[in-house]
N, C-alpha and C positions, 0 to 999 in steps of 0.2 A: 504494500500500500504506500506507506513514504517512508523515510527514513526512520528508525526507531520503531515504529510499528504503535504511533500516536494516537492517540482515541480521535473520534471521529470531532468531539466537541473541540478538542485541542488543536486540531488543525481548521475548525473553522474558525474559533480564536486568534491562531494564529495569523489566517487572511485577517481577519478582521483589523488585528493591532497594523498588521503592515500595511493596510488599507490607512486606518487613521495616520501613523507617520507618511504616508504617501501626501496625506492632505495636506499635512503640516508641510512638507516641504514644498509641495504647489503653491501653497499660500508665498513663501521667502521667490519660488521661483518667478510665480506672474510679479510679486513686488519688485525683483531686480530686471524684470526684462527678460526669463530665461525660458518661458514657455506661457500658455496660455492657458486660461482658465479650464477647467473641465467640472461639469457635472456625474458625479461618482456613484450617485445615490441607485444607479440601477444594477452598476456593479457590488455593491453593499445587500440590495434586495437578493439579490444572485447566492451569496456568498448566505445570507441569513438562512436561504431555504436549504442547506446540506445539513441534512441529519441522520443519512445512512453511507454507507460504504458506496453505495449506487450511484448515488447524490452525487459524491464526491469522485466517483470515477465520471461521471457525466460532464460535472465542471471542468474536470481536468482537460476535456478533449474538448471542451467550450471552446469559443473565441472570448469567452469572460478571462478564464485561467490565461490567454495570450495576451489579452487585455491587461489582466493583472501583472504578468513579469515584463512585459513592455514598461510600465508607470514602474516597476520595481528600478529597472534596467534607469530609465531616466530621471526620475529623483534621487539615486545613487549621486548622478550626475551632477545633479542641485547641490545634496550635501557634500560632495569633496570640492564643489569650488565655493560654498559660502556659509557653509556650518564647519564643516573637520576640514582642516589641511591633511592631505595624504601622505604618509608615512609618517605622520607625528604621533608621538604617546598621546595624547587625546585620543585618536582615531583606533587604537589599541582598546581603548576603555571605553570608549563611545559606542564603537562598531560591535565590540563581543554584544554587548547588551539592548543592540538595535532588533526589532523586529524583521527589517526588513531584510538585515544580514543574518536571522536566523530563517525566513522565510528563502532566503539565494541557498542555506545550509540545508535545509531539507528538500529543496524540489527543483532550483534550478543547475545546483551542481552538476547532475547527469544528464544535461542535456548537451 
């Protein structure tokens, strides 16, 4: 199923938190100029409805889930040029504890 073999509530938690840090950094992004706004709330409904293993192999093979590690992929991008400088001890202790680098840790690694 994914990495560790996560209950099903935990990995939709997990979208969930790295959904809300995605916003957070949209927010800093459209503020400096670095992308445009986006309405998220259909990928959020998306992500609310997986409550079985099925659910979740379904989203997986969504354009939600593509949806999802695309905005992972580019808000990465937001925070190494305007929250964490890359390769700094910040980025060490920022990153382990980030959702969205525990969300790249369980599902985008293997691709």
């Amino acid at each position: 199923m994914t990495k560790g073999n996560m209950e099903i509530k935990e990995v939709r938690q997990l979208f969930l938190l790295a959904l809300a840090k995605i916003e957070s950094l949209q927010a800093i992004g459209v503020e400096n100029k670095l992308c445009e706004p986006q309405d998220l709330s259909e990928l959020k409904l998306e992500i609310d409805q997986i409550q079985t293993s099925l659910d979740l192999m379904t989203f997986k093979a969504s354009d939600h889930f593509k949806f999802l590690s695309e905005l992972i992929r580019s808000c990465g991008l937001i925070c190494c040029m305007k929250v964490v400088q890359p390769n700094s001890l910040m980025m060490f202790f920022q990153c382990s504890s980030c959702p969205i680098f525990q969300f790249e840790e369980a599902f985008l690694n293997d691709e």
